[in-house]
N, C-alpha and C positions, 0 to 999 in steps of 0.2 A: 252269969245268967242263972237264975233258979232252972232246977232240975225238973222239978215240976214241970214247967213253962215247956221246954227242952221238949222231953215226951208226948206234951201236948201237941208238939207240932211236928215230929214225926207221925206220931199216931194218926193226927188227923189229915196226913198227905196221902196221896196214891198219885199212881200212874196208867193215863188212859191210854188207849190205844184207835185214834180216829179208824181205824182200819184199812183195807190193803192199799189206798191211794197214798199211804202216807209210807215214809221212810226210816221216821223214828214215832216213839211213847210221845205222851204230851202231858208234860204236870198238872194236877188238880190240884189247887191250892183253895179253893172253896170251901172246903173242912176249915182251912183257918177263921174267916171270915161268918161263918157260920159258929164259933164255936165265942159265948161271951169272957170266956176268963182269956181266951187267947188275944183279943181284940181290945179288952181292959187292959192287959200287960204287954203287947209288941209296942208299942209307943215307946214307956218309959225304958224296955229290955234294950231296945235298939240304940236308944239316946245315951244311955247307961254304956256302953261301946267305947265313946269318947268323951265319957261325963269328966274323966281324971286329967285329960288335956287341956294344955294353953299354949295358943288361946281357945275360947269357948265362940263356939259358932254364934252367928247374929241371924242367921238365915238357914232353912233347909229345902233344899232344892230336891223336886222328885221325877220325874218322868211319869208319860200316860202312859200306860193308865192304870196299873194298879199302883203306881206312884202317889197319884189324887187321892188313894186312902190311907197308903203308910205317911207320908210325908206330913199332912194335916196332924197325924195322931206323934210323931218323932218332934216335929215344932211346939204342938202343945206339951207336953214333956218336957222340951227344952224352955220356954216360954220365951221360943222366937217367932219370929213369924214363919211365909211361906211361900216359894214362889213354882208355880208349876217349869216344867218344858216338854213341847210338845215336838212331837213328830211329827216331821215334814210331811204335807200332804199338799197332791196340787190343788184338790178343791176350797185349801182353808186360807182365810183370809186373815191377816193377824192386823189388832188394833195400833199398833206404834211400832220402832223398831224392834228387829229380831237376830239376834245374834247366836250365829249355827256354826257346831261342832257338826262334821261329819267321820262318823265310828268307823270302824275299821269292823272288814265282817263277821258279823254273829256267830253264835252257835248254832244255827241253820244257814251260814251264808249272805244271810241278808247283810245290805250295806243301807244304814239308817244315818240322817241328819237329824239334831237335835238341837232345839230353838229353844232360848229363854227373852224373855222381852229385857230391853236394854234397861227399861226406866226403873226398873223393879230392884234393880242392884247398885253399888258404886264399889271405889275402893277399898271403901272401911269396910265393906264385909267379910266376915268368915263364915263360908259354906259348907253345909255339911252335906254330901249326897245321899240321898236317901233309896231304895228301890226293894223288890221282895226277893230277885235271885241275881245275881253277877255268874255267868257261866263262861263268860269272857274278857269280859271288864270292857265289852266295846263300847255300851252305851257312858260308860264312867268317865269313859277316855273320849269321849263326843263332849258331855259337858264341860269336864275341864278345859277343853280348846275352847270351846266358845264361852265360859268363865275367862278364862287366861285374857280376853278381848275386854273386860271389865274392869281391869286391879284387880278385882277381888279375890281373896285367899282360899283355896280348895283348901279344908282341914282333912278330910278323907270322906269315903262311903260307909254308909251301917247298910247291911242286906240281910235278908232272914239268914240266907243260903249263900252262902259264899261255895262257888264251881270252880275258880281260877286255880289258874297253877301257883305256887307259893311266888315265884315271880312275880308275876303280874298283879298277885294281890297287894304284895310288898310296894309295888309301883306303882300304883295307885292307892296305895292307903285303905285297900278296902278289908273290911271288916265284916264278921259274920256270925250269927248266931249259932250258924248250923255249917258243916260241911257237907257237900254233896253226899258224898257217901256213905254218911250218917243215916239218909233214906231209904227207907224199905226200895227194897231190888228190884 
């Protein structure tokens, strides 16, 4: 990754602090999104991850919700398409089947199921996961189970931020622009 890029997105990170109700900091990653050189380059920087493997992804798959804007911009780069997965919620109603991984808990605890619509993939695919931080790899390991339900081929994650332990990044394939503790303190 350009060094340039790099800086630009420590620089433009912080950490907020909702205050006393809360038990941890909460990333502000809106500096990225706000900034146009960073938003011109995370696409093809991320894609660029697993640009040198084979096989080469046909699909990049991202979670909500800041999934919806990496994802878009990691597919265009590749010149695949795109398929969201969303987060189980009970008021949402999904248009065809939905095939759910459920993650193992977050980095706050939480235990998420993660849904991709069946129609949207088969077995000739290779997927790339895509998201902005893996702190645990739960939600990566939610898509691959409900991937692994398609044929289709997990090729790994691009994440800005890669948080996991060298483990679990290794086991899952994920990948990272940045390590966590590359971010201002």
């Amino acid at each position: 990754m350009d060094s340039a890029l790099r800086t630009r997105l420590i620089d433009a990170f912080r950490w907020l602090d909702p205050g006393p109700h809360s038990t941890h900091l909460v990333s502000d990653i809106s500096g990225w999104w706000r900034d146009p050189v960073i938003l011109r380059e995370i696409g093809p920087a991320l894609a660029a991850l697993f640009a040198a493997d084979a096989p080469r992804p046909t699909v990049v798959i991202a979670p909500e919700v800041t999934g919806f804007l990496l994802g878009p911009l990691v597919a265009t780069a590749l010149g695949v398409g795109f398929v969201e997965a969303r987060k189980d919620t009970t008021e949402r109603r999904h248009p065809d089947q939905v095939l759910w991984g459920r993650a193992a808990a977050d980095h706050r605890g939480r235990v998420l199921s993660l849904g991709i619509r069946a129609s949207r993939l088969s077995p000739a695919d290779r997927v790339l996961v895509v998201d902005d931080w893996a702190a645990t790899g739960a939600q990566v390991g939610a898509l691959r189970a409900a991937l692994g339900r398609t044929g289709a081929q997990v090729i790994g994650a691009a994440v800005i931020v890669d948080g996991c332990d060298a483990a679990t990044s290794e086991e899952l394939g994920v990948r990272g622009l940045l390590r966590a503790a590359e971010l201002p303190g």
